[in-house]
C-alpha positions, 0 to 999 in steps of 0.5 A, spaced: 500 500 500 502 507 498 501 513 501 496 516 497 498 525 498 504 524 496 506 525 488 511 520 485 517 526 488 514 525 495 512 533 496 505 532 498 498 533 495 490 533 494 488 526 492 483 527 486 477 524 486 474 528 482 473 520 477 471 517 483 463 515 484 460 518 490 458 512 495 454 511 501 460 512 507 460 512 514 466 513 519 466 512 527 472 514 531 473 515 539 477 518 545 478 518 551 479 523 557 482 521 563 481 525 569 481 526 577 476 522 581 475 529 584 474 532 577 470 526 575 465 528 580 463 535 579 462 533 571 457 527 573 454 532 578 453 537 573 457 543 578 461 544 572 461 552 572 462 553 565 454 551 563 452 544 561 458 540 558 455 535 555 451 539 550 456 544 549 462 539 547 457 535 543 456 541 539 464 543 539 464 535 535 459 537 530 462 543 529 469 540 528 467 535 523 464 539 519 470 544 518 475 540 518 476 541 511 478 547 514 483 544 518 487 539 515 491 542 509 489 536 505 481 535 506 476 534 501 469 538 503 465 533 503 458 532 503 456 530 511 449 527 511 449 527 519 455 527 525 453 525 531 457 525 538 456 521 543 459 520 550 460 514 555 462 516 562 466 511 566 465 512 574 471 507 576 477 509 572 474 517 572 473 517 564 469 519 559 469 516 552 467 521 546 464 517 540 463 521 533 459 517 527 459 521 520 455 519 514 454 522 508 454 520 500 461 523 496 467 521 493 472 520 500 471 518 506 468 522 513 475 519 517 478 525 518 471 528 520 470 523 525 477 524 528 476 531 528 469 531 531 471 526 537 477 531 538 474 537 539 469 535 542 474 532 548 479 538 548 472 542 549 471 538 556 478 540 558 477 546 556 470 547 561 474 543 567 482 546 566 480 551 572 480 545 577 484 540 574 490 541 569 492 533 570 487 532 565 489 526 559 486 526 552 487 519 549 486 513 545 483 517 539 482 513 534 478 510 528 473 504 530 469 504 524 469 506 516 465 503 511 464 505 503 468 506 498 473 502 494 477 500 500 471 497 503 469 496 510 474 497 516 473 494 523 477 496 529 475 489 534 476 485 527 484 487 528 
C-alpha cells in the first residue's frame, strides 16, 4: 500500500477524486479523557461552572467535523449527511469516552471528520474543567469504524 498525498517526488498533495463515484460512507472514531476522581465528580454532578458540558462539547464535535476541511491542509469538503457525538462516562477509572459517527454520500471518506469531531469535542471538556484540574489526559483517539468506498469496510475489534 502507498501513501496516497504524496506525488511520485514525495512533496505532498490533494488526492483527486474528482473520477471517483460518490458512495454511501460512514466513519466512527473515539477518545478518551482521563481525569481526577475529584474532577470526575463535579462533571457527573453537573457543578461544572462553565454551563452544561455535555451539550456544549457535543456541539464543539459537530462543529469540528464539519470544518475540518478547514483544518487539515489536505481535506476534501465533503458532503456530511449527519455527525453525531456521543459520550460514555466511566465512574471507576474517572473517564469519559467521546464517540463521533459521520455519514454522508461523496467521493472520500468522513475519517478525518470523525477524528476531528471526537477531538474537539474532548479538548472542549478540558477546556470547561482546566480551572480545577490541569492533570487532565486526552487519549486513545482513534478510528473504530469506516465503511464505503473502494477500500471497503474497516473494523477496529476485527484487528
Amino acid at each position: 500500500m502507498e501513501l496516497t498525498h504524496f506525488d511520485e517526488n514525495g512533496n505532498a498533495r490533494m488526492v483527486d477524486v474528482s473520477e471517483k463515484k460518490a458512495t454511501r460512507r460512514r466513519a466512527v472514531a473515539s477518545g478518551v479523557i482521563r481525569m481526577r476522581p475529584e474532577t470526575y465528580e463535579k462533571i457527573h454532578d453537573g457543578k461544572v461552572k462553565k454551563g452544561d458540558l455535555f451539550a456544549l462539547a457535543e456541539v464543539a464535535g459537530i462543529m469540528a467535523a464539519k470544518r475540518t476541511d478547514e483544518t487539515i491542509p489536505l481535506c476534501h469538503p465533503l458532503k456530511i449527511g449527519s455527525i453525531n457525538v456521543s459520550f460514555e462516562k466511566d465512574e471507576k477509572e474517572s473517564l469519559i469516552r467521546a464517540v463521533c459517527e459521520v455519514t454522508g454520500e461523496d467521493k472520500s471518506g468522513f475519517e478525518m471528520e470523525a477524528l476531528t469531531g471526537v477531538s474537539a469535542a474532548l479538548l472542549t471538556i478540558y477546556d470547561m474543567c482546566k480551572a480545577v484540574d490541569r492533570t487532565m489526559v486526552i487519549s486513545d483517539i482513534r478510528l473504530e469504524h469506516k465503511s464505503g468506498g473502494k477500500s471497503g469496510e474497516y473494523n477496529r475489534d476485527k484487528c
